[in-house]
C-alpha positions in Angstrom: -88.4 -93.5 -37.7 -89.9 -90.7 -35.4 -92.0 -88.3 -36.7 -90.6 -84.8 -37.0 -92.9 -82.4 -35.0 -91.6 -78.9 -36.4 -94.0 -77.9 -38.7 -96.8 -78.2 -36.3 -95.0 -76.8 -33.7 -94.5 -73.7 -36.7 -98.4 -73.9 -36.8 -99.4 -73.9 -33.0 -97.0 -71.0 -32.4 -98.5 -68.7 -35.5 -101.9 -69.5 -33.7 -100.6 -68.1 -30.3 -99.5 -65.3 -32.0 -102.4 -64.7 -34.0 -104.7 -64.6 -30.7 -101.9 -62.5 -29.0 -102.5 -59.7 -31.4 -106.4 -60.1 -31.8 -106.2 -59.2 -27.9 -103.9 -56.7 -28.7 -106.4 -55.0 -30.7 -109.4 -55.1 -27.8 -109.4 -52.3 -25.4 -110.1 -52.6 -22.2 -110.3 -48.9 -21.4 -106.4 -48.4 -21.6 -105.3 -46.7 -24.8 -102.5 -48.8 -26.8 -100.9 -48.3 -30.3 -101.4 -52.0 -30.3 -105.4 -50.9 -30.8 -104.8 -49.4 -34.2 -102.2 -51.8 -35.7 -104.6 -53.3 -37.9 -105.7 -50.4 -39.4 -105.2 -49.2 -43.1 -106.0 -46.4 -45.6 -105.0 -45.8 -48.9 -101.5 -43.9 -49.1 -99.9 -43.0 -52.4 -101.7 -45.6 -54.4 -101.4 -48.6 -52.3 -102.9 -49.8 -48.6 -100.4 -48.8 -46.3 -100.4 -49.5 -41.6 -101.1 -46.4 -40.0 -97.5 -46.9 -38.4 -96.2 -46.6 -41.6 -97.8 -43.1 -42.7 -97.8 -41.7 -39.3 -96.2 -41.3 -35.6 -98.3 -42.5 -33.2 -98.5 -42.1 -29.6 -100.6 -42.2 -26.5 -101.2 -38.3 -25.1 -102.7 -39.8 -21.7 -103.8 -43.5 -20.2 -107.4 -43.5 -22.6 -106.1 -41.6 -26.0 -103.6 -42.1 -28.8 -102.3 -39.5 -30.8 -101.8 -40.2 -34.7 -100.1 -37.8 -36.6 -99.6 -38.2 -40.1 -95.9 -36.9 -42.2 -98.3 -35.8 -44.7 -101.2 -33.5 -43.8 -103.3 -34.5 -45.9 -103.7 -37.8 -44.8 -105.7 -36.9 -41.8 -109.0 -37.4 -43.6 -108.1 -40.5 -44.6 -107.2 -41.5 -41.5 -109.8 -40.7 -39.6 -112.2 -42.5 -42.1 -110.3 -45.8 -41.6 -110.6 -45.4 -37.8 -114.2 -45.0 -38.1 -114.8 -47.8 -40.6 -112.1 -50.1 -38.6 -115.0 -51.0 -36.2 -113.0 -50.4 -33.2 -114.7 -49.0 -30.1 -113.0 -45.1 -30.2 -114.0 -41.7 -30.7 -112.1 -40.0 -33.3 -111.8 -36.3 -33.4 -109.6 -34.1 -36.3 -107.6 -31.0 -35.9 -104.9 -29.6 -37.9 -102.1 -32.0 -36.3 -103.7 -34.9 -36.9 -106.2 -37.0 -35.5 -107.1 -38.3 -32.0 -108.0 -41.3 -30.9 -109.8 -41.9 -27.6 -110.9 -45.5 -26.2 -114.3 -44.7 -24.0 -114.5 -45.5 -20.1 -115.3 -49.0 -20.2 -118.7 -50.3 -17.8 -119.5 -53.4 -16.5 -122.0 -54.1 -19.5 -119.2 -53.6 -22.1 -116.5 -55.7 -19.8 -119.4 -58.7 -19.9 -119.4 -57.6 -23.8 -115.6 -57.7 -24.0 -115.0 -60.6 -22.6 -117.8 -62.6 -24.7 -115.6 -61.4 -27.8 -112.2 -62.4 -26.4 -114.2 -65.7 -25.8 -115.3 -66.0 -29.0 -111.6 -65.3 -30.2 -110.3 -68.3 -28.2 -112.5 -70.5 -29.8 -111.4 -69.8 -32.9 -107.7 -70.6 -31.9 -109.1 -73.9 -30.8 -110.6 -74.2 -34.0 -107.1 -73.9 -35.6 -105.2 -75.7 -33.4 -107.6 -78.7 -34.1 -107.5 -78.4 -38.0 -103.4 -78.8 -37.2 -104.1 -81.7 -35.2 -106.2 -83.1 -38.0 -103.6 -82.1 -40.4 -100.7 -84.0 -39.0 -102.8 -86.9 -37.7 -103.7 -87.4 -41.3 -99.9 -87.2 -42.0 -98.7 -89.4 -39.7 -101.3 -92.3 -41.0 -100.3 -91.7 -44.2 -96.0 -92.3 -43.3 -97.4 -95.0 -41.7 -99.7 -96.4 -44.6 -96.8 -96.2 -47.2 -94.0 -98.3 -44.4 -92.3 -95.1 -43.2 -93.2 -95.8 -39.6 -94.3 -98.6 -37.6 -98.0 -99.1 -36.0 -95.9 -98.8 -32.5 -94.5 -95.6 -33.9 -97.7 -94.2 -35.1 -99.4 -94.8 -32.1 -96.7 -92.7 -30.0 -96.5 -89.9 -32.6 -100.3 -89.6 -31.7 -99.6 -89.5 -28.1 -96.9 -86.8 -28.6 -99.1 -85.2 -31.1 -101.8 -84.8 -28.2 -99.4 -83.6 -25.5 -98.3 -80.4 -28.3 -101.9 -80.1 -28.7 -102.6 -80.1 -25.0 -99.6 -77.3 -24.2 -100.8 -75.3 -27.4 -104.3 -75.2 -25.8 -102.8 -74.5 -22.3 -101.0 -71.0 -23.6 -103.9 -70.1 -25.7 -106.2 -70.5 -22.3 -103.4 -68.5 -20.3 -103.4 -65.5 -22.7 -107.2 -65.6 -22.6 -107.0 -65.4 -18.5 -104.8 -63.1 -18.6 -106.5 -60.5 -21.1 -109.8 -61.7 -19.1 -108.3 -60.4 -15.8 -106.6 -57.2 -18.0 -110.7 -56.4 -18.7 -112.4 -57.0 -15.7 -109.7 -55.0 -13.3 -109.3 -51.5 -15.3 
């Protein structure tokens, strides 16, 4: 019997993804919508995305425009871009509310950079508790006569080589956001 490799597959692509949109959210002196997707605030009783209370778009290459349906969101709003911890300055007026992502210096790319790092060893983190996960699975098919010791064996070698590409896209998405950084 081989073992079925789907569910870490499932695993090692949600981690992609989930470092894909922690990139998403760091600015490297370009305004995106993607840099306020996480955000929040309280909207008719319950937490609600900013894209789901407002439009939002970018007015020019370093701001993004948010402007709510209801008005009276705006204070709102621009408390949950201030207490989102994302590097903007936010300014009000009676359309809504502005974001803009400052000029970025060499300091801050250094800065930015460290983060993304920091973000990709996370990933790693994860994709290594899903290689612990189905290691421990795979002994345990094996324990109760569902697989052979050969078998075993070359699930753990296919195992690795899933680990190996999983760590490969993570590293290309962190090169690629690196270069993103350190060429605005």
């Amino acid at each position: 019997m081989t073992y079925s490799f789907s569910n870490t597959q499932e695993q090692l692509q949600k981690i992609q993804t989930w470092l894909f949109d922690e990139y998403s959210r760091v600015s490297a002196g370009r305004a995106s919508v993607g840099l306020v997707d996480g955000v929040t605030i309280d909207a008719y009783g319950t937490r609600s995305p900013l894209k789901n209370v407002a439009t939002l778009s970018l007015e020019d290459a370093r701001t993004i425009r948010i402007a709510p349906w209801d008005k009276q969101q705006i204070k709102d709003i621009e408390k949950a871009l201030i207490a989102s911890g994302i590097q903007i300055s936010v300014s009000v007026d009676d359309q809504g509310v502005r974001a803009s992502v400052p000029m970025v210096t060499t300091e801050n790319r250094v800065n930015l950079v460290k983060t993304i790092k920091e973000k990709l060893e996370e990933a790693r983190i994860r994709v290594r508790a899903v290689r612990e996960d189905t290691w421990n699975d795979v002994q345990a098919k094996e324990k109760e006569g569902g697989m052979s010791e050969d078998e075993k064996f070359r699930a753990k070698e296919d195992l690795q080589k899933h680990v190996d590409d999983a760590n490969k896209k993570l590293e290309d998405i962190f090169r690629k956001k690196e270069e993103e950084i350190m060429t605005v």
